[in-house]
N, C-alpha and C positions, 0 to 999 in steps of 0.2 A: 482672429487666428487664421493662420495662411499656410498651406504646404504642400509636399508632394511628398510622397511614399511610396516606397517599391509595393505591389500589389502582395506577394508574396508574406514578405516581411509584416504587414500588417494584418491580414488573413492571422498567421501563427500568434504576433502580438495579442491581439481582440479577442483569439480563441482561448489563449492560456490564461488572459488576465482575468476574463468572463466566465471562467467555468466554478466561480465562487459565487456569481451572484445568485441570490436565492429563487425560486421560480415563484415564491407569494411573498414579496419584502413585506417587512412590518411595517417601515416607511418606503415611501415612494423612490426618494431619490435612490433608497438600498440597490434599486434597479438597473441603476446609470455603472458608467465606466468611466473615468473621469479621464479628459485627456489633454495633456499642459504639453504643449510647443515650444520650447526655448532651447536657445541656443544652435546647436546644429540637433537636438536630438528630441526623439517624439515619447513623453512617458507619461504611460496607461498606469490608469489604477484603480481596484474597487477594494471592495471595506465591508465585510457584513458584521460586525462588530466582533465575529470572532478569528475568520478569518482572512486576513488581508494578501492584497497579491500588487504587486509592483514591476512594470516591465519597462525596458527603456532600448528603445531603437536610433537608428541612424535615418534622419531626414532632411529635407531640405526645409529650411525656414524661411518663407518669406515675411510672414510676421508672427511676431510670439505672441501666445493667448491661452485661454483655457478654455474646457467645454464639458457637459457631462448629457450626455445620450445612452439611452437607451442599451445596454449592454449586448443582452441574446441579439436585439435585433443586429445590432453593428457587426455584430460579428456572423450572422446568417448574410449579410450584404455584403461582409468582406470576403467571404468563401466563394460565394457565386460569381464577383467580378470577373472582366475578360483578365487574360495575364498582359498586363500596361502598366504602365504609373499612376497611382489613384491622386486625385487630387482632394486635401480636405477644404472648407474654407467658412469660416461660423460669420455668418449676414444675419443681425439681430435676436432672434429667437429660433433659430433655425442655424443645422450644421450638412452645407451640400458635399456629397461625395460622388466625384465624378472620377469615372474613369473609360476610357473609349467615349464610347456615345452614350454610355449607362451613366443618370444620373439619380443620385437618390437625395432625400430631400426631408432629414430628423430633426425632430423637435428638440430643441435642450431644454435640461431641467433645471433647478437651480442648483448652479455649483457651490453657490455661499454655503448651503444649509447640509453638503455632504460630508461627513465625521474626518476626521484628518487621521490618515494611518498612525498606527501605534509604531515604536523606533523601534529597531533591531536589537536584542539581547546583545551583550558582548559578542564576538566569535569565540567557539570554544576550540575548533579546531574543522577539519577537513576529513571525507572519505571518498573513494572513489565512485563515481556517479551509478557505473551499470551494476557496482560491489552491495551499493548501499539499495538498488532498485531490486535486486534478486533477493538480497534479504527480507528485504519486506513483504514482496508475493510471498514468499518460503513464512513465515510468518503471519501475514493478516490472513491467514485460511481457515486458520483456529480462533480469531476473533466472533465473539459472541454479536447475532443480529439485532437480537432484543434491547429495545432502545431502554427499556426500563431498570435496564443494570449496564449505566455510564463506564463502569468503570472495566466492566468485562466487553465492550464493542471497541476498546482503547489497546493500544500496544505501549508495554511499558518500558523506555528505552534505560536503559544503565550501562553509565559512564563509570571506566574504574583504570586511571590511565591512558595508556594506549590499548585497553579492549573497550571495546562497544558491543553489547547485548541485547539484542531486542526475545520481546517474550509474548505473547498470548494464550490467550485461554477461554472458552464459553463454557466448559468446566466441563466436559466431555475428552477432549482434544487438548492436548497443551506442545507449541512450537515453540521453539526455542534456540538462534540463531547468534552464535558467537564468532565476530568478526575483528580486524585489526585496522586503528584510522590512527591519524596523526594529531593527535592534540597541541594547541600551543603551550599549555601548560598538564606535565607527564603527571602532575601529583592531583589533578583534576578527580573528584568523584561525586559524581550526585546520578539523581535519577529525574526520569520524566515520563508521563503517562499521556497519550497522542491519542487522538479518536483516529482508531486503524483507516476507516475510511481516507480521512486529511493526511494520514500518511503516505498511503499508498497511490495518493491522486499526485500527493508532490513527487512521490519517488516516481514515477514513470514520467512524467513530465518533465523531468531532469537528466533523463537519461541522455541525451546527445550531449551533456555537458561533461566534460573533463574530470572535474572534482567538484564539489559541492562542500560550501561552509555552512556550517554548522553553528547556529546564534544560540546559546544556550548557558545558563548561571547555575550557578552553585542555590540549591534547595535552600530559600527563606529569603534571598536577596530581593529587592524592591521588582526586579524584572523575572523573577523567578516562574511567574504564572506564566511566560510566553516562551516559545522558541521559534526559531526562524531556521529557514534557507534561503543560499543565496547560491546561483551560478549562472552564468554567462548571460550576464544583465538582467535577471529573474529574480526577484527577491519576493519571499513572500512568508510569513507569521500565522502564526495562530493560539489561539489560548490553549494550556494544557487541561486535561480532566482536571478538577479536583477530589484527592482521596489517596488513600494509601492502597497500594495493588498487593492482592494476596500471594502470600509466602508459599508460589506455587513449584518452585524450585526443589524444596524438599519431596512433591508428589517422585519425581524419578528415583529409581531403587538406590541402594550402596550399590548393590550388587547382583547379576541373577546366576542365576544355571541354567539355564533354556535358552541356544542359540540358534536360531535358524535361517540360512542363507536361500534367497531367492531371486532369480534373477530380476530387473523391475521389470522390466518392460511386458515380457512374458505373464508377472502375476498381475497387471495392472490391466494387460488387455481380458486374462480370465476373470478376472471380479468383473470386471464389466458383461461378459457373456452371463455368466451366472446369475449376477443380481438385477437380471434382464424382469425374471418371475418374481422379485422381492420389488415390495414399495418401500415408503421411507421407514416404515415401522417392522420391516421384516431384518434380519440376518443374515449376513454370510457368515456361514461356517465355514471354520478351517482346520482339518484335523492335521497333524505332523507327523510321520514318521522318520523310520531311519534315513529315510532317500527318497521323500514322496511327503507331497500335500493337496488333499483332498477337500477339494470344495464344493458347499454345494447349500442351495438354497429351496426354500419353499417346503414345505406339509401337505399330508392327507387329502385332499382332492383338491388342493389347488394347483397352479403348474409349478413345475420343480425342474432344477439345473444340478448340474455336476462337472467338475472335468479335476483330473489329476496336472500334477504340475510335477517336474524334478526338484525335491529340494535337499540340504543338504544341512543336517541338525546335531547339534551336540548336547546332550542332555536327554532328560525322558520324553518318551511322547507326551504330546500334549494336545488340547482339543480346546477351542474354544470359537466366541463371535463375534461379530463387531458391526456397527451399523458401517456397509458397503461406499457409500458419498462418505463418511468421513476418512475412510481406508485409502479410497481412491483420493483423497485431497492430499493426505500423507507421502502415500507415493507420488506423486506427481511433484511435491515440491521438492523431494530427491535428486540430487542431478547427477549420480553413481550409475553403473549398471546392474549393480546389485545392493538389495536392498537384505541387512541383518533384522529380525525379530530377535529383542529379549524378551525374557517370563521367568516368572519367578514362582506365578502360580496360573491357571485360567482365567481364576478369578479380579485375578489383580490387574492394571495396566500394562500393555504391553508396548516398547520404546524401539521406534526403527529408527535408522542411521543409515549411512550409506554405504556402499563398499567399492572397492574397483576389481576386486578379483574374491571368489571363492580363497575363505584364506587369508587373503590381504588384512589391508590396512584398515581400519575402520576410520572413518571417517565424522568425529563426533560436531564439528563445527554445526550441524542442524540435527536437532534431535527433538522426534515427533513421536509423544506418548500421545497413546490410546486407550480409552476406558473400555476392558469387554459391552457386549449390549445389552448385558442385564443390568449390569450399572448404571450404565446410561439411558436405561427404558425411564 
């Protein structure tokens, strides 16, 4: 194998295709990036058996080949190069990369013995790249860390037509982000349940792409355990959880009576001043009134915060807590200026939304329930 590649181009290639490979593989070659030459074009790939990533560039071929090197390294060697033309070129057990006067000098592994990507789902349809990236931060925040419940660190996507709904929950926090994509087929509905992390590594990663396809089947089909992405020569799989994701949809009210509007930005920066004195197992409180919300954190001789905030509330007062990081994760994925609180009681969940004016519109397309923090103690 023989070639030349823009330094650039290969740098992003090696970084996006290597960022699956496992940092302890179970086998060896799990380590490698595998990289086949043909035609005019250069395409990376690795494989952890769950999931796969596939990139395919523009190069010059002097001779087609294959090769499988060492992944992180290749790609800490493609970052550092000068900006020139890199040259690859594989001379028996060895793959040299030269570019300027820097040459480097990787062992290959055996390419025979590395597992062959798994094929792409059908295409189910299309959504827009930055549409489909914001959803998912707004979304993976409420995903659970705890590896010992699969299915609660997993975002559950559902397909229903042309709506697309992603959901999380570590059973504290539940987000909940209803968007519009293009399906090839309108009478499409099934579901899928993604390890949030594997989503939101693809969603960002995709973002300078246009639109993004969506590889994905109808629940029982022989391809059913996998979905895919694909966009601007990116393709890349992964196995779905298995399990059925709890019917957390019902947690949000019919209905409340407790409405309270607060600007974000404004309460976002006071939860943070306040829960300066609170650690992870302390409280922010928040009392409501007619035109005013009052916070304030911390007990009897430790240190304690307060500040008032303007708020603007329909219904009885009301008082309640909530742990402060999950608050602050809430608002933050808001992208309103003002943020509505519902309640129905203290004790119950409390469900914010966004708004663009005192008044307005609400804005229910992300909707972030919250457990008070006795609940959640």
């Amino acid at each position: 194998m023989k070639l030349r590649v823009d330094r650039d181009v290969l740098a992003e290639a090696v970084t996006w295709t290597a960022r699956s490979v496992p940092a302890r593989p179970p086998v060896p070659v799990l380590a490698g990036v595998r990289l086949e030459a043909t035609g005019a074009s250069l395409v990376l790939a690795s494989f952890d058996y769950e999931v796969s990533a596939r990139c395919e560039v523009a190069a010059d071929i002097e001779e087609e080949g294959l090769v499988l090197v060492s992944g992180r390294l290749l790609a800490e060697i493609a970052k550092a190069l000068p900006s020139k033309p890199v040259d690859l070129e594989v001379e028996g057990s060895k793959m040299t990369v030269s570019c300027g006067s820097a040459r480097f000098s990787l062992a290959a592994m055996a390419a025979e013995d590395y597992p062959a990507l798994p094929s792409m789902p059908g295409a189910a349809g299309t959504v827009d790249a930055h549409d489909l990236a914001q959803a998912v931060a707004q979304v993976s925040i409420a995903a659970s860390r705890d590896e010992t419940l699969p299915l609660l660190t997993s975002v559950q996507i559902e397909v229903d037509g042309e709506s697309l709904t992603l959901m999380a929950t570590d059973r504290y926090r539940l987000a909940v982000r209803e968007m519009t994509w293009s399906p090839q087929d309108s009478s499409l509905s099934t579901r899928a349940l993604l390890k949030a992390r594997t989503l939101s590594d693809v969603a960002k990663s995709l973002t300078s792409a246009g639109e993004v396809t969506v590889a994905l089947t109808e629940s029982g089909s022989p391809s059913s355990s996998l979905i895919g992405f694909e966009a601007g020569g990116r393709r890349t799989t992964s196995l779905l959880t298995d399990g059925d994701y709890p019917p957390v949809l019902r947690l949000f009210p019919e209905s409340t009576s407790i409405h309270a509007t607060v600007g974000r930005e404004e309460l976002m920066a006071a939860v943070r001043r306040v829960s300066l004195v609170a650690d992870r197992a302390t409280p922010i409180h928040m009392a409501f009134t007619e035109s005013n919300l009052a916070l304030d954190a911390g007990t009897g001789d430790d240190a304690q915060a307060s500040e008032q905030l303007v708020a603007h509330l329909e219904g009885e007062e009301i008082s309640t807590a909530f742990n402060p990081g999950y608050l602050l994760d809430g608002l933050g994925a808001i992208n309103r200026p003002y943020v509505r609180l519902d309640f129905t009681h203290p004790s119950k969940p409390a469900v914010l939304t966004g708004m663009s004016a005192i008044g307005g519109e609400e804005d229910t397309s992300f909707r972030y329930l919250i457990m008070p923090i006795r609940f959640g103690a």
